[in-house]
C-alpha positions as CSV (number, residue, x, y, z in Angstrom):
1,X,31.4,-23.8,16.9
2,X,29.9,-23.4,20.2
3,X,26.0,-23.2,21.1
4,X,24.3,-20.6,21.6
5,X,23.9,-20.0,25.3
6,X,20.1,-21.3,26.5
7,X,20.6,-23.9,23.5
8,X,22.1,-27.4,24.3
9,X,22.3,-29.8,21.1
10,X,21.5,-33.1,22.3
11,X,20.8,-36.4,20.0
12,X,17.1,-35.6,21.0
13,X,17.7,-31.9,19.3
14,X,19.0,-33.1,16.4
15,X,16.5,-35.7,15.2
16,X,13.6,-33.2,16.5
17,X,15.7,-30.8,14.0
18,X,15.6,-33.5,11.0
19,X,12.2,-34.5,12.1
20,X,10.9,-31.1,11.0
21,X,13.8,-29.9,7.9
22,X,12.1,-34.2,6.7
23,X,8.8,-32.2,7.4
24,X,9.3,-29.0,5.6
25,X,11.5,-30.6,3.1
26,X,8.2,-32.9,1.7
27,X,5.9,-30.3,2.2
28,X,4.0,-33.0,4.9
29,X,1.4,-32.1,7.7
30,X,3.3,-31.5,10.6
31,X,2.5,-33.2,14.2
32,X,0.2,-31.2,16.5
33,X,2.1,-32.9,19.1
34,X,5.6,-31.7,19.8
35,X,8.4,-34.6,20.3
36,X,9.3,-34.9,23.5
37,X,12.9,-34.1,23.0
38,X,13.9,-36.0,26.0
39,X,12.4,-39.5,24.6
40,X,13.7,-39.2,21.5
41,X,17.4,-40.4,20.6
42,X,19.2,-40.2,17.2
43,X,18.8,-44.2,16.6
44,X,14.8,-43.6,17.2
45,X,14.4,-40.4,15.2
46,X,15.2,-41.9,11.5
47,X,12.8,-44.5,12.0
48,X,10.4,-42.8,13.4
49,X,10.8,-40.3,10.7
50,X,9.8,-43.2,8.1
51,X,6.8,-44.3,10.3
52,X,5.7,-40.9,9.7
53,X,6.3,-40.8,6.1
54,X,4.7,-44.3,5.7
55,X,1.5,-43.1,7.5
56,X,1.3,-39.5,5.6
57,X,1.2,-41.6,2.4
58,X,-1.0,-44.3,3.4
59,X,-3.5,-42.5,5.7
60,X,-6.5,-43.7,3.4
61,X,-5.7,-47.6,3.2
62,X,-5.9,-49.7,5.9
63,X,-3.2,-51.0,7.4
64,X,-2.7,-53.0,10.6
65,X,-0.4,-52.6,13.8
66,X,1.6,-55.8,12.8
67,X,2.0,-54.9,8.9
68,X,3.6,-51.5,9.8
69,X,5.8,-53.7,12.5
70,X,6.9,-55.7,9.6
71,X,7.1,-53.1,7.2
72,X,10.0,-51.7,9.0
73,X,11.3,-55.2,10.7
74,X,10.2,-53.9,14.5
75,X,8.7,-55.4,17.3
76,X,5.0,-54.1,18.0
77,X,5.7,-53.2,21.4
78,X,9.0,-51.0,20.7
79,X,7.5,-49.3,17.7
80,X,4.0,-48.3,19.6
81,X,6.1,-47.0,22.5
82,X,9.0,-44.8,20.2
83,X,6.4,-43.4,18.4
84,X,4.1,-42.3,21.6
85,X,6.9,-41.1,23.2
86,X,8.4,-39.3,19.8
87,X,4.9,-38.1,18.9
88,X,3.0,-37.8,22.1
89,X,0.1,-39.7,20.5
90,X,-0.4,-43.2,19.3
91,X,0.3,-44.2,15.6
92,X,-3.8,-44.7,14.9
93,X,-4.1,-41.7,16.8
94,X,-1.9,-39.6,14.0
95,X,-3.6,-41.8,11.1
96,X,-6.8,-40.4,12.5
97,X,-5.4,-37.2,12.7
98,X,-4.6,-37.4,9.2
99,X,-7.8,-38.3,8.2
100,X,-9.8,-35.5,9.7
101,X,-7.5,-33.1,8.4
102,X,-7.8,-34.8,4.9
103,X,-11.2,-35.0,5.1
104,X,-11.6,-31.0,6.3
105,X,-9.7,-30.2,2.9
106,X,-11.9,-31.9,0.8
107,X,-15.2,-30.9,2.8
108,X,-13.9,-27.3,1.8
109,X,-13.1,-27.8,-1.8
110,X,-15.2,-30.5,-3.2
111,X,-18.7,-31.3,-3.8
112,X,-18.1,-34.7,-3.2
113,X,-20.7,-36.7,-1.2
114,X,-19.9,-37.6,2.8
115,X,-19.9,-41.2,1.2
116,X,-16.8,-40.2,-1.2
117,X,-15.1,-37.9,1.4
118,X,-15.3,-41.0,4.0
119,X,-13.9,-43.0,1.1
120,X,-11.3,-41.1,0.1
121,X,-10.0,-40.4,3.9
122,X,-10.1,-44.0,4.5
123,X,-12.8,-44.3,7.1
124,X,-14.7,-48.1,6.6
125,X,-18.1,-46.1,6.4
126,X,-19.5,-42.4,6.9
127,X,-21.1,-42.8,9.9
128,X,-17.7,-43.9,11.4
129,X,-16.7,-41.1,9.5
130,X,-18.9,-38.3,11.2
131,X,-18.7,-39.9,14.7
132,X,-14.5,-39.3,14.7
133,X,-14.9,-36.1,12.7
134,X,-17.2,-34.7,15.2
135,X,-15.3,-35.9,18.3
136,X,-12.2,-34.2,16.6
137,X,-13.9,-30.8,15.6
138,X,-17.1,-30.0,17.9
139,X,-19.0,-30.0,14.3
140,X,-20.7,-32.3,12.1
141,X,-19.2,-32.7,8.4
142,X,-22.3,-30.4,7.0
143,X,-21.8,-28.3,9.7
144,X,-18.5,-27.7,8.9
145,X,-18.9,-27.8,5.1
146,X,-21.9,-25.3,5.7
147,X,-19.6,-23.0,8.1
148,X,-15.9,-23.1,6.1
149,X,-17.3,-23.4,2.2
150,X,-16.3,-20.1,0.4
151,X,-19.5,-18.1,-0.2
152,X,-21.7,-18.1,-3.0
153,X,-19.4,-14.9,-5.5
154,X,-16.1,-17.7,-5.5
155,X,-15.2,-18.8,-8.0
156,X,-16.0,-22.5,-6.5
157,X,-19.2,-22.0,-6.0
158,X,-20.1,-20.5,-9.8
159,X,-18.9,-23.8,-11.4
160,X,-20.8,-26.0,-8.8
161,X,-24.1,-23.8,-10.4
């Protein structure tokens, strides 16, 4: 079958294409960035793919550049560069990512203390915790939690009472 015209399908295309059916498939927050489809070949995509995954699930622990290197049996220097240029951020970069997002979810649902939301998105204390989820989202945590909590008639709220 031909392509479409205006649509080439290069190795980059296709892992960019299994990069996101890998994404939608386990339900899993996707990149903000885009990969850059012209850095990307269809050796780097699977592994990059299981960085990902490994990351997704492991957002909250602490883990070190040379343990993920190991993890997956790669140099340090090859996997930081794949995944910056896959990615178009640096791995802590997405594990922050993660984090903020985790910890907006949980600002927005729980009652939980900044303590136990720092905790639970793996930040080493909650004033680390507000100083990166302030620099990621112009507000504090109980700004944010003040500004996005579902008002007072939810059914959220009326058990917290």
């Amino acid at each position: 079958m031909a392509p479409q015209a205006g649509f080439e399908l290069t190795t980059h295309g296709l892992g960019h294409l299994f990069h996101l059916l890998h994404l939608a498939h386990t339900n899993t927050v996707p990149p903000i960035a885009n990969l850059k489809q012209e850095k990307v070949s269809n050796l780097t995509a699977p592994i990059i793919i299981k960085v990902v995954r490994y990351i997704q699930e492991n957002f909250h622990e602490k883990f070190s550049l040379q343990e993920l290197s190991m993890e997956y049996q790669l140099s340090q220097p090859w996997l930081c560069k794949c995944f910056l240029n896959a990615m178009g951020m640096t791995i802590f970069e997405y594990k922050t990512m993660l984090q903020v997002q985790n910890a907006k979810k949980l600002l927005n649902a729980t009652s939980l203390s900044l303590n136990a939301i720092a905790d639970k998105s793996g930040f080493s204390s909650s004033r680390y915790f507000c100083m990166v989820f302030k620099k990621h989202t112009g507000t504090s945590p109980l700004q944010w939690r003040k500004h996005f909590r579902p008002t007072d008639n939810t059914i959220l709220n009326k058990k917290r009472k």
